[in-house]
C-alpha positions in Angstrom: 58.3 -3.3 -92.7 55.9 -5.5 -94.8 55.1 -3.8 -98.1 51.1 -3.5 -97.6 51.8 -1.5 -94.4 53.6 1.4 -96.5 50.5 3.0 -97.8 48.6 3.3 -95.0 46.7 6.4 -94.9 46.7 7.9 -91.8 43.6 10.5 -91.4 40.7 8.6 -91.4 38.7 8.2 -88.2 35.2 7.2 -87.3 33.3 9.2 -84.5 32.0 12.4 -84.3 30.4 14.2 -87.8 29.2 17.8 -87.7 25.6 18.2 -88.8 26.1 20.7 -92.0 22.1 21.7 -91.6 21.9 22.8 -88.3 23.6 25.5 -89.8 20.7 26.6 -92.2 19.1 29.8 -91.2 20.2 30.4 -87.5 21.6 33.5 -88.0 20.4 37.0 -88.6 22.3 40.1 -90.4 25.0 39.5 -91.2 25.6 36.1 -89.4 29.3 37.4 -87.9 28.7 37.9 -84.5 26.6 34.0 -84.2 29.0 32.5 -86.5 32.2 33.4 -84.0 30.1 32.3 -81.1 29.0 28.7 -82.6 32.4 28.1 -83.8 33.9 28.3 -80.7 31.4 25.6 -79.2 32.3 23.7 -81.8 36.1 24.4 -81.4 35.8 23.5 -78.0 34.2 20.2 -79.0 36.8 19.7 -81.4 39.5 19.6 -78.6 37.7 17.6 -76.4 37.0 14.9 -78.4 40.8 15.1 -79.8 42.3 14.7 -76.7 40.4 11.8 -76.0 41.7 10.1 -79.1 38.2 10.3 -81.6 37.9 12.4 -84.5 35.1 15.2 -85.2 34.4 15.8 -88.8 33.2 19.0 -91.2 32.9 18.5 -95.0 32.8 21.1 -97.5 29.3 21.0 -97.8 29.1 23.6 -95.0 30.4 26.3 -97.3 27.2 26.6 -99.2 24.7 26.4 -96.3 22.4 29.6 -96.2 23.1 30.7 -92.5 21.4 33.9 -92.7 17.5 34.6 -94.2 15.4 37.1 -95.0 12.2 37.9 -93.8 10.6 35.9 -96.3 12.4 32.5 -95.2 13.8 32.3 -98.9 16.3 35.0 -100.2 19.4 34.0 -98.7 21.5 37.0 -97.0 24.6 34.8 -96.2 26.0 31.8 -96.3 28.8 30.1 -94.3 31.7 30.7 -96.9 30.4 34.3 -96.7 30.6 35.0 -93.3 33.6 33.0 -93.1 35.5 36.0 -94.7 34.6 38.2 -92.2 34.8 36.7 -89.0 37.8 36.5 -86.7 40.7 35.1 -88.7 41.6 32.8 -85.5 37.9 31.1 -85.8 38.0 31.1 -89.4 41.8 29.5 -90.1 40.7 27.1 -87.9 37.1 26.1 -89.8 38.8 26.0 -93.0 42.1 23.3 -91.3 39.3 21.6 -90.3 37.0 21.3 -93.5 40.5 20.7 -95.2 40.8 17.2 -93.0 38.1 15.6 -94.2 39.4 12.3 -95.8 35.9 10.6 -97.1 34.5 10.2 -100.5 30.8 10.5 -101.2 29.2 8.2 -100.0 27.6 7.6 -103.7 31.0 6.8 -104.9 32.1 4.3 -101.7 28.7 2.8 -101.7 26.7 3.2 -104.6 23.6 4.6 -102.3 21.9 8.1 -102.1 20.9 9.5 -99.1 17.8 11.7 -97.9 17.0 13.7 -95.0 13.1 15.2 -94.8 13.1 14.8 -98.5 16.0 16.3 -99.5 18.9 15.0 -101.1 22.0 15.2 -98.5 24.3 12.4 -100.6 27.1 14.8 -100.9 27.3 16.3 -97.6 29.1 14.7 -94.6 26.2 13.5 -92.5 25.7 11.3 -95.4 28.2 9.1 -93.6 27.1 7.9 -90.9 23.4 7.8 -92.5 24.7 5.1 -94.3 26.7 3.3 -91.8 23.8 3.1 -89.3 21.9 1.5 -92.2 24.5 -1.1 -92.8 23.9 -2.0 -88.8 26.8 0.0 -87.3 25.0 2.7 -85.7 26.5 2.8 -82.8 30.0 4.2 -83.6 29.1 7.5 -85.4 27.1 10.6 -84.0 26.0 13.5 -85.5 26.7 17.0 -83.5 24.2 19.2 -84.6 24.1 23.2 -83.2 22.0 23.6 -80.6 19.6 26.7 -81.6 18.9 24.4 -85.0 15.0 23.7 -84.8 14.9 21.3 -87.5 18.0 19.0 -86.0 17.2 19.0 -82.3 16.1 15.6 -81.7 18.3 13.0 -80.2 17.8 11.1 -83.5 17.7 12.1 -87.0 15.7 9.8 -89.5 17.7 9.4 -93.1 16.3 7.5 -95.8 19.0 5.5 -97.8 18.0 4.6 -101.6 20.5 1.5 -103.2 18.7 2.5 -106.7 16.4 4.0 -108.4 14.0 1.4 -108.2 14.9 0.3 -104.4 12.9 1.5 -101.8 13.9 3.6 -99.4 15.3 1.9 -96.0 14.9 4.1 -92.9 18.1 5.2 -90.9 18.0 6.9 -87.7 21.2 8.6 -86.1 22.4 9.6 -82.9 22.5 13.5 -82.5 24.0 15.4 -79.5 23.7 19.1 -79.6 25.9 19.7 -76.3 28.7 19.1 -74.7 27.1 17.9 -71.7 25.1 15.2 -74.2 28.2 14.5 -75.9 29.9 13.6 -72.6 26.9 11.3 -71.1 27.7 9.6 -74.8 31.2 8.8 -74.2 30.3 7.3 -70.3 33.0 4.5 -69.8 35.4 5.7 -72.4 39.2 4.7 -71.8 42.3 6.3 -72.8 42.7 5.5 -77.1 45.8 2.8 -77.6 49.1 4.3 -78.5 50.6 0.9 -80.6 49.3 -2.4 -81.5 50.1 -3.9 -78.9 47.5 -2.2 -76.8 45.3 -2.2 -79.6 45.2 -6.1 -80.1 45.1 -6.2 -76.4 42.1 -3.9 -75.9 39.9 -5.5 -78.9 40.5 -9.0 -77.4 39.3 -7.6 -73.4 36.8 -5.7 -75.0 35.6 -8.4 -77.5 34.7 -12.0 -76.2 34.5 -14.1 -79.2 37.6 -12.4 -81.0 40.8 -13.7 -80.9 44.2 -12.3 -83.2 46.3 -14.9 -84.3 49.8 -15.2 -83.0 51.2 -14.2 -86.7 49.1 -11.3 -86.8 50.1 -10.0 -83.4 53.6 -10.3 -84.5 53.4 -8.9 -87.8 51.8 -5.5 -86.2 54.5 -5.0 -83.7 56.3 -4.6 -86.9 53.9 -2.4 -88.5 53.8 2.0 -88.3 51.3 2.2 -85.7 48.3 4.4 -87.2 45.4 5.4 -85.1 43.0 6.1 -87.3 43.5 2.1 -89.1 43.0 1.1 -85.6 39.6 3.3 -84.7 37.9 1.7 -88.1 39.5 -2.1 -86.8 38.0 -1.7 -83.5 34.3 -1.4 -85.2 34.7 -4.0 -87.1 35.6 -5.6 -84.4 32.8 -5.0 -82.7 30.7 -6.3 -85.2 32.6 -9.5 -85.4 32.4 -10.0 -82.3 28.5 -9.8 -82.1 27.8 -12.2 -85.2 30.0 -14.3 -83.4 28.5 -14.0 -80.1 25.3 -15.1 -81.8 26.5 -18.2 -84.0 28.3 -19.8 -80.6 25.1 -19.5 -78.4 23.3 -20.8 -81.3 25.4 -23.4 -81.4 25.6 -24.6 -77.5 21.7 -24.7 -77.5 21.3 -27.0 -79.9 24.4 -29.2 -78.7 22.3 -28.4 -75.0 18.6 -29.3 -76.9 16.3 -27.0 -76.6 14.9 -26.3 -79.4 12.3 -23.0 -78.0 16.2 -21.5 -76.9 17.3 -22.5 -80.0 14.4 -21.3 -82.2 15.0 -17.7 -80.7 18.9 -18.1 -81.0 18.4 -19.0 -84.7 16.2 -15.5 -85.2 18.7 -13.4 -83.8 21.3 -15.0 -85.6 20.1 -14.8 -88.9 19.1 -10.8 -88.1 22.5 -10.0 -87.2 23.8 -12.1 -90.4 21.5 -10.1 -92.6 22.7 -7.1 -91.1 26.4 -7.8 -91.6 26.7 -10.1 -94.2 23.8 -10.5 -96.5 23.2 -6.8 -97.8 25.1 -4.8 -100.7 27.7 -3.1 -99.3 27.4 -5.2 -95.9 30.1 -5.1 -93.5 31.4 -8.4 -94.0 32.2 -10.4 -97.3 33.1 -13.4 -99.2 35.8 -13.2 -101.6 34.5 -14.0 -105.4 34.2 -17.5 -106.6 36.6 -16.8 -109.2 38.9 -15.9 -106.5 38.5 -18.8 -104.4 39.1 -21.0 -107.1 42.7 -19.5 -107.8 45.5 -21.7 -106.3 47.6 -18.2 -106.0 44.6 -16.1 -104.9 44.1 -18.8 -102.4 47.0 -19.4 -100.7 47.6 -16.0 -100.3 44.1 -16.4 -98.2 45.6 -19.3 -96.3 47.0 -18.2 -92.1 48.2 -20.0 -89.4 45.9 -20.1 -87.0 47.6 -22.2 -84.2 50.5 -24.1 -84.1 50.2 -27.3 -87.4 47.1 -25.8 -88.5 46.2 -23.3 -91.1 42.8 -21.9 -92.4 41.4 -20.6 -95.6 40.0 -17.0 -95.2 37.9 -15.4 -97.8 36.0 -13.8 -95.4 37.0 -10.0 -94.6 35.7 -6.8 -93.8 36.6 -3.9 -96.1 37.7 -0.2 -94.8 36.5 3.0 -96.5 39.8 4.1 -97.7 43.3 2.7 -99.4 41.2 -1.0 -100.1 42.6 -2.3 -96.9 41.0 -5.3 -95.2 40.2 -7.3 -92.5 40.3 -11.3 -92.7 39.0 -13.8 -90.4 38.1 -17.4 -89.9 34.3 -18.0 -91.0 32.3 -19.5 -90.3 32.9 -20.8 -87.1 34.5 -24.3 -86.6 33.0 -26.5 -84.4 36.6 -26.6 -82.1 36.4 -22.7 -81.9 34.9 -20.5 -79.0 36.2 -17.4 -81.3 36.3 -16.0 -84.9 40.0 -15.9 -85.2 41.4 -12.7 -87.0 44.3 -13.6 -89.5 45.2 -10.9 -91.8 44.7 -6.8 -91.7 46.3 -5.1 -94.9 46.6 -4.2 -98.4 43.4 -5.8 -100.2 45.2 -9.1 -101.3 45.7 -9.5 -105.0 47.1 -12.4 -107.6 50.1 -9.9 -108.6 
Protein backbone atom coordinates (compact mmCIF):
# COMPACT_ATOMS: atom_id res chain seq x y z
CA UNK A 1 0.00 0.00 0.00
CA UNK A 2 1.83 3.26 -0.79
CA UNK A 3 2.82 5.18 2.36
CA UNK A 4 0.71 8.57 1.66
CA UNK A 5 -2.50 6.32 1.42
CA UNK A 6 -2.07 5.17 5.18
CA UNK A 7 -3.36 8.36 6.79
CA UNK A 8 -6.26 8.94 5.04
CA UNK A 9 -8.93 10.23 7.10
CA UNK A 10 -11.99 8.78 6.42
CA UNK A 11 -15.08 11.07 7.72
CA UNK A 12 -15.00 13.99 5.70
CA UNK A 13 -17.78 14.55 3.16
CA UNK A 14 -19.11 17.45 1.36
CA UNK A 15 -22.96 17.84 0.88
CA UNK A 16 -25.55 18.53 3.05
CA UNK A 17 -24.93 21.17 6.33
CA UNK A 18 -27.67 21.79 8.84
CA UNK A 19 -28.50 25.44 9.28
CA UNK A 20 -27.63 25.94 13.29
CA UNK A 21 -30.11 29.34 13.13
CA UNK A 22 -33.12 28.00 11.99
CA UNK A 23 -33.09 26.72 15.25
CA UNK A 24 -33.19 30.25 17.10
CA UNK A 25 -36.54 30.83 18.76
CA UNK A 26 -39.02 28.26 17.19
CA UNK A 27 -39.98 26.79 20.07
CA UNK A 28 -42.20 27.73 23.02
CA UNK A 29 -42.09 26.31 26.81
CA UNK A 30 -40.06 24.26 27.28
CA UNK A 31 -39.04 23.42 23.63
CA UNK A 32 -39.46 19.32 24.28
CA UNK A 33 -42.32 18.40 22.58
CA UNK A 34 -40.97 20.74 19.06
CA UNK A 35 -37.57 19.65 19.58
CA UNK A 36 -38.58 15.64 19.25
CA UNK A 37 -40.70 16.47 16.36
CA UNK A 38 -37.94 18.58 14.24
CA UNK A 39 -35.39 16.07 15.11
CA UNK A 40 -37.09 13.35 13.62
CA UNK A 41 -37.43 15.34 10.17
CA UNK A 42 -34.13 15.86 10.40
CA UNK A 43 -33.32 12.15 11.37
CA UNK A 44 -35.28 11.19 8.55
CA UNK A 45 -33.22 13.44 6.27
CA UNK A 46 -30.21 12.08 7.75
CA UNK A 47 -31.00 8.53 6.42
CA UNK A 48 -32.02 9.55 3.27
CA UNK A 49 -29.25 11.29 2.24
CA UNK A 50 -26.95 8.45 3.85
CA UNK A 51 -28.29 5.84 1.91
CA UNK A 52 -27.73 7.70 -1.12
CA UNK A 53 -24.05 7.90 -0.32
CA UNK A 54 -23.73 12.11 0.79
CA UNK A 55 -23.18 13.28 4.12
CA UNK A 56 -25.50 15.77 6.29
CA UNK A 57 -23.64 17.72 8.85
CA UNK A 58 -24.39 19.42 12.59
CA UNK A 59 -21.66 21.28 14.38
CA UNK A 60 -21.52 22.02 17.90
CA UNK A 61 -22.55 25.35 17.48
CA UNK A 62 -26.19 24.11 17.78
CA UNK A 63 -25.74 23.46 21.49
CA UNK A 64 -25.95 27.11 22.37
CA UNK A 65 -28.75 28.20 20.06
CA UNK A 66 -31.65 29.91 22.14
CA UNK A 67 -34.59 27.58 20.92
CA UNK A 68 -37.11 28.85 23.26
CA UNK A 69 -38.03 32.90 24.06
CA UNK A 70 -39.77 34.81 26.23
CA UNK A 71 -42.30 37.16 25.56
CA UNK A 72 -40.07 39.86 25.25
CA UNK A 73 -37.98 38.21 22.27
CA UNK A 74 -34.78 38.47 24.47
CA UNK A 75 -34.61 36.37 27.82
CA UNK A 76 -33.75 33.06 26.61
CA UNK A 77 -35.94 30.07 28.26
CA UNK A 78 -33.95 27.21 26.58
CA UNK A 79 -31.53 26.39 24.56
CA UNK A 80 -30.78 23.27 22.41
CA UNK A 81 -28.28 21.56 24.90
CA UNK A 82 -31.04 22.20 27.39
CA UNK A 83 -33.78 20.63 25.87
CA UNK A 84 -31.53 18.01 24.68
CA UNK A 85 -31.51 16.60 28.35
CA UNK A 86 -34.96 16.14 28.35
CA UNK A 87 -36.10 14.85 25.35
CA UNK A 88 -36.39 11.21 24.22
CA UNK A 89 -33.04 9.54 24.84
CA UNK A 90 -33.47 7.74 21.27
CA UNK A 91 -33.74 11.50 19.55
CA UNK A 92 -31.16 12.81 21.71
CA UNK A 93 -28.27 9.88 21.50
CA UNK A 94 -28.75 10.22 18.07
CA UNK A 95 -28.28 14.42 17.88
CA UNK A 96 -25.30 14.14 20.01
CA UNK A 97 -23.49 10.78 17.37
CA UNK A 98 -24.26 13.23 15.05
CA UNK A 99 -22.78 16.59 16.31
CA UNK A 100 -19.88 14.15 17.41
CA UNK A 101 -19.09 13.46 13.48
CA UNK A 102 -18.39 16.57 12.51
CA UNK A 103 -14.79 16.46 11.09
CA UNK A 104 -14.16 20.36 9.95
CA UNK A 105 -12.13 23.00 11.46
CA UNK A 106 -13.23 26.64 11.62
CA UNK A 107 -13.33 27.84 8.81
CA UNK A 108 -10.98 30.93 10.32
CA UNK A 109 -8.34 28.39 11.00
CA UNK A 110 -8.60 26.43 7.27
CA UNK A 111 -9.07 29.73 5.50
CA UNK A 112 -8.10 32.66 7.28
CA UNK A 113 -11.68 34.37 6.47
CA UNK A 114 -14.61 35.35 8.82
CA UNK A 115 -17.92 34.95 7.94
CA UNK A 116 -21.30 36.92 8.40
CA UNK A 117 -24.91 36.30 8.12
CA UNK A 118 -27.42 39.52 8.52
CA UNK A 119 -24.62 41.15 10.50
CA UNK A 120 -23.73 38.69 12.75
CA UNK A 121 -20.69 36.81 13.09
CA UNK A 122 -21.45 32.99 12.21
CA UNK A 123 -17.35 32.05 11.63
CA UNK A 124 -17.53 29.33 14.19
CA UNK A 125 -20.69 27.68 13.36
CA UNK A 126 -21.06 25.02 10.60
CA UNK A 127 -22.92 26.98 7.94
CA UNK A 128 -19.69 28.83 7.87
CA UNK A 129 -18.67 26.16 5.52
CA UNK A 130 -20.23 26.22 2.75
CA UNK A 131 -20.50 30.15 3.01
CA UNK A 132 -17.09 30.10 2.15
CA UNK A 133 -16.94 27.52 -0.39
CA UNK A 134 -19.71 29.12 -2.50
CA UNK A 135 -17.43 32.24 -2.26
CA UNK A 136 -14.44 30.39 -3.56
CA UNK A 137 -16.86 29.51 -6.80
CA UNK A 138 -17.94 26.03 -5.66
CA UNK A 139 -21.39 26.68 -4.82
CA UNK A 140 -22.90 24.09 -6.22
CA UNK A 141 -21.85 21.10 -4.05
CA UNK A 142 -23.02 22.24 -0.58
CA UNK A 143 -26.65 23.08 0.67
CA UNK A 144 -27.77 24.30 3.63
CA UNK A 145 -31.01 22.46 5.28
CA UNK A 146 -32.60 24.87 7.33
CA UNK A 147 -36.03 23.89 9.62
CA UNK A 148 -38.88 24.76 7.95
CA UNK A 149 -41.03 26.91 10.58
CA UNK A 150 -37.60 29.22 10.77
CA UNK A 151 -38.75 32.80 9.48
CA UNK A 152 -35.46 34.25 9.25
CA UNK A 153 -33.94 31.15 7.05
CA UNK A 154 -36.77 30.33 4.62
CA UNK A 155 -35.51 31.50 1.40
CA UNK A 156 -34.09 29.27 -1.14
CA UNK A 157 -30.87 31.25 -0.71
CA UNK A 158 -29.14 32.69 2.21
CA UNK A 159 -26.74 35.74 1.61
CA UNK A 160 -23.25 35.43 3.76
CA UNK A 161 -20.80 38.05 3.70
CA UNK A 162 -17.19 36.60 3.75
CA UNK A 163 -14.36 39.14 5.14
CA UNK A 164 -10.36 37.87 4.12
CA UNK A 165 -9.26 40.79 6.70
CA UNK A 166 -9.92 43.44 8.58
CA UNK A 167 -9.35 45.82 6.01
CA UNK A 168 -11.04 43.64 3.01
CA UNK A 169 -14.30 44.27 2.00
CA UNK A 170 -16.84 42.13 2.40
CA UNK A 171 -17.62 39.67 -0.76
CA UNK A 172 -21.22 38.53 -0.97
CA UNK A 173 -22.05 34.74 -0.83
CA UNK A 174 -25.34 33.26 -1.36
CA UNK A 175 -26.23 29.60 -0.55
CA UNK A 176 -28.57 27.07 -1.54
CA UNK A 177 -31.23 26.28 1.34
CA UNK A 178 -33.81 23.50 1.22
CA UNK A 179 -36.16 23.34 4.13
CA UNK A 180 -37.98 19.99 2.96
CA UNK A 181 -37.59 16.85 2.01
CA UNK A 182 -39.56 17.23 -1.03
CA UNK A 183 -36.99 20.40 -1.92
CA UNK A 184 -34.14 18.36 -0.98
CA UNK A 185 -35.22 15.60 -3.39
CA UNK A 186 -36.01 17.97 -6.64
CA UNK A 187 -32.09 18.98 -5.51
CA UNK A 188 -30.69 15.67 -6.01
CA UNK A 189 -32.77 15.12 -9.65
CA UNK A 190 -30.38 12.78 -11.76
CA UNK A 191 -28.38 11.55 -8.80
CA UNK A 192 -26.72 7.98 -9.42
CA UNK A 193 -25.82 5.35 -7.07
CA UNK A 194 -22.20 6.79 -4.93
CA UNK A 195 -18.96 4.49 -6.34
CA UNK A 196 -17.99 1.75 -4.08
CA UNK A 197 -13.94 1.63 -5.24
CA UNK A 198 -11.79 3.60 -7.48
CA UNK A 199 -12.34 2.01 -10.09
CA UNK A 200 -15.86 3.32 -10.45
CA UNK A 201 -14.81 6.43 -9.09
CA UNK A 202 -12.09 7.20 -11.84
CA UNK A 203 -14.65 5.84 -14.16
CA UNK A 204 -17.48 8.08 -13.14
CA UNK A 205 -15.34 11.44 -12.92
CA UNK A 206 -13.98 10.72 -16.51
CA UNK A 207 -18.04 10.05 -17.98
CA UNK A 208 -19.11 12.73 -15.96
CA UNK A 209 -16.20 15.18 -16.71
CA UNK A 210 -15.19 15.89 -20.46
CA UNK A 211 -11.99 17.49 -20.33
CA UNK A 212 -10.57 15.18 -17.41
CA UNK A 213 -8.55 12.47 -17.96
CA UNK A 214 -6.53 10.15 -14.98
CA UNK A 215 -3.34 8.98 -16.05
CA UNK A 216 -2.75 5.29 -16.49
CA UNK A 217 -0.23 5.40 -13.29
CA UNK A 218 -2.71 6.96 -11.25
CA UNK A 219 -5.48 4.57 -12.13
CA UNK A 220 -3.15 1.86 -11.12
CA UNK A 221 -1.86 3.21 -8.13
CA UNK A 222 -5.71 3.55 -6.67
CA UNK A 223 -6.67 0.06 -7.39
CA UNK A 224 -4.03 -0.35 -4.81
CA UNK A 225 -5.16 2.17 -2.52
CA UNK A 226 -8.00 1.66 0.83
CA UNK A 227 -10.93 2.87 -0.97
CA UNK A 228 -12.37 5.89 1.08
CA UNK A 229 -15.60 7.63 0.23
CA UNK A 230 -15.38 10.54 1.68
CA UNK A 231 -11.56 11.31 -0.28
CA UNK A 232 -13.58 10.48 -3.25
CA UNK A 233 -16.84 12.91 -2.58
CA UNK A 234 -14.15 16.04 -2.04
CA UNK A 235 -12.11 14.51 -5.61
CA UNK A 236 -15.16 14.55 -7.49
CA UNK A 237 -15.63 18.61 -6.85
CA UNK A 238 -12.56 19.27 -7.66
CA UNK A 239 -13.09 17.57 -10.40
CA UNK A 240 -15.73 19.39 -11.39
CA UNK A 241 -14.11 22.43 -11.24
CA UNK A 242 -11.25 21.15 -13.28
CA UNK A 243 -13.18 20.19 -15.64
CA UNK A 244 -14.94 23.58 -16.18
CA UNK A 245 -11.59 25.83 -16.26
CA UNK A 246 -10.69 23.35 -18.64
CA UNK A 247 -13.74 23.29 -20.67
CA UNK A 248 -13.09 27.03 -20.96
CA UNK A 249 -9.28 27.21 -21.93
CA UNK A 250 -9.95 24.39 -24.92
CA UNK A 251 -12.86 26.44 -26.49
CA UNK A 252 -10.75 29.41 -26.11
CA UNK A 253 -8.25 27.81 -27.73
CA UNK A 254 -10.16 26.30 -30.96
CA UNK A 255 -11.57 29.77 -31.71
CA UNK A 256 -8.74 31.44 -32.06
CA UNK A 257 -7.01 28.39 -34.04
CA UNK A 258 -10.86 28.74 -35.94
CA UNK A 259 -10.40 32.93 -36.16
CA UNK A 260 -12.95 34.61 -34.91
CA UNK A 261 -12.02 36.97 -32.85
CA UNK A 262 -15.93 38.29 -31.55
CA UNK A 263 -16.18 34.15 -30.41
CA UNK A 264 -12.96 34.48 -29.12
CA UNK A 265 -13.31 37.84 -27.31
CA UNK A 266 -16.31 36.31 -25.36
CA UNK A 267 -14.31 32.90 -24.87
CA UNK A 268 -11.40 34.95 -23.37
CA UNK A 269 -14.04 36.76 -20.70
CA UNK A 270 -15.33 33.65 -19.52
CA UNK A 271 -12.15 32.19 -19.31
CA UNK A 272 -10.46 34.54 -17.32
CA UNK A 273 -13.81 34.64 -14.81
CA UNK A 274 -13.59 31.11 -14.18
CA UNK A 275 -9.57 31.51 -13.75
CA UNK A 276 -10.20 34.23 -11.21
CA UNK A 277 -12.59 32.14 -9.56
CA UNK A 278 -10.40 29.05 -9.28
CA UNK A 279 -7.16 30.15 -9.42
CA UNK A 280 -6.40 33.72 -8.78
CA UNK A 281 -7.94 34.36 -5.23
CA UNK A 282 -6.47 33.49 -1.55
CA UNK A 283 -7.43 30.37 -0.66
CA UNK A 284 -8.63 29.55 -4.39
CA UNK A 285 -9.28 26.15 -5.39
CA UNK A 286 -6.41 25.56 -7.40
CA UNK A 287 -2.62 26.46 -6.94
CA UNK A 288 0.85 26.73 -7.92
CA UNK A 289 3.49 25.27 -5.93
CA UNK A 290 6.07 28.06 -4.46
CA UNK A 291 8.92 29.19 -6.51
CA UNK A 292 11.23 27.95 -4.04
CA UNK A 293 9.67 24.72 -4.57
CA UNK A 294 9.85 24.57 -8.21
CA UNK A 295 13.26 25.43 -8.20
CA UNK A 296 14.27 22.27 -6.02
CA UNK A 297 15.69 19.41 -8.19
CA UNK A 298 14.15 16.93 -5.32
CA UNK A 299 10.86 18.95 -4.81
CA UNK A 300 10.66 18.72 -8.44
CA UNK A 301 10.94 15.49 -9.54
CA UNK A 302 8.87 14.33 -6.95
CA UNK A 303 6.32 16.71 -9.12
CA UNK A 304 7.35 15.00 -12.33
CA UNK A 305 4.37 11.87 -13.77
CA UNK A 306 4.02 9.90 -16.64
CA UNK A 307 1.52 11.09 -18.56
CA UNK A 308 1.60 8.65 -21.56
CA UNK A 309 3.78 6.28 -22.68
CA UNK A 310 7.82 8.20 -23.19
CA UNK A 311 6.49 11.33 -21.93
CA UNK A 312 6.41 12.83 -18.45
CA UNK A 313 5.17 16.32 -17.16
CA UNK A 314 6.01 18.68 -14.36
CA UNK A 315 3.03 19.29 -12.11
CA UNK A 316 2.98 22.10 -9.54
CA UNK A 317 -0.34 22.65 -10.07
CA UNK A 318 -2.86 20.90 -7.41
CA UNK A 319 -5.92 21.38 -5.65
CA UNK A 320 -5.76 21.14 -1.88
CA UNK A 321 -8.50 19.17 0.45
CA UNK A 322 -9.74 20.47 3.80
CA UNK A 323 -8.26 17.83 5.83
CA UNK A 324 -4.85 15.52 6.44
CA UNK A 325 -3.00 18.20 3.56
CA UNK A 326 -3.83 15.77 0.84
CA UNK A 327 -3.76 16.94 -2.76
CA UNK A 328 -4.74 16.88 -6.07
CA UNK A 329 -2.09 17.32 -9.12
CA UNK A 330 -2.66 17.95 -12.62
CA UNK A 331 -1.16 18.94 -15.83
CA UNK A 332 -1.53 22.96 -16.35
CA UNK A 333 -1.86 24.66 -18.24
CA UNK A 334 -3.01 22.99 -21.06
CA UNK A 335 -0.64 21.81 -23.91
CA UNK A 336 -1.34 22.54 -27.15
CA UNK A 337 -1.47 18.39 -28.07
CA UNK A 338 -4.11 17.98 -25.14
CA UNK A 339 -8.06 17.87 -25.37
CA UNK A 340 -7.80 17.22 -21.35
CA UNK A 341 -6.16 18.47 -18.08
CA UNK A 342 -4.58 15.20 -17.24
CA UNK A 343 -4.74 14.21 -13.43
CA UNK A 344 -1.32 12.77 -12.19
CA UNK A 345 -1.10 12.45 -8.54
CA UNK A 346 -3.83 12.35 -5.48
CA UNK A 347 -2.08 12.00 -1.96
CA UNK A 348 -0.11 13.03 0.89
CA UNK A 349 0.93 16.83 0.23
CA UNK A 350 4.42 16.06 -1.40
CA UNK A 351 7.39 17.18 0.57
CA UNK A 352 11.45 17.28 0.09
CA UNK A 353 11.80 14.61 3.17
Amino acid sequence: MPARWSSVSTTMSKSYFANELSFEGQFGGTGVREMEREMAILSGIHSFLNEKGLSFYLSRAILGQPVSMDKDGVTVLATVENVLEKIEYGISSFFWEWIGSWPHARVEDDFGVRVFFSGREVTSFGIARPAVHCYLGESDVQRLFSLASSTTCAASHLTFEVVENENAAAHSANVANLTTKDALIVDLGGIRAAPRNWNEAVALYEEKYQYVSFTSDLKAELRLAPWNAALSSSLDEKMSRLDEIAGAAIELRRARERGGDACAAELSNRYNEIYQKLFARKHSTFCDESDSNKDNKTYKTRMTFTVSPGRTEFCPFHGRFDYDAHRVHFTWPISERDDCVYVTYLGRKLTMD
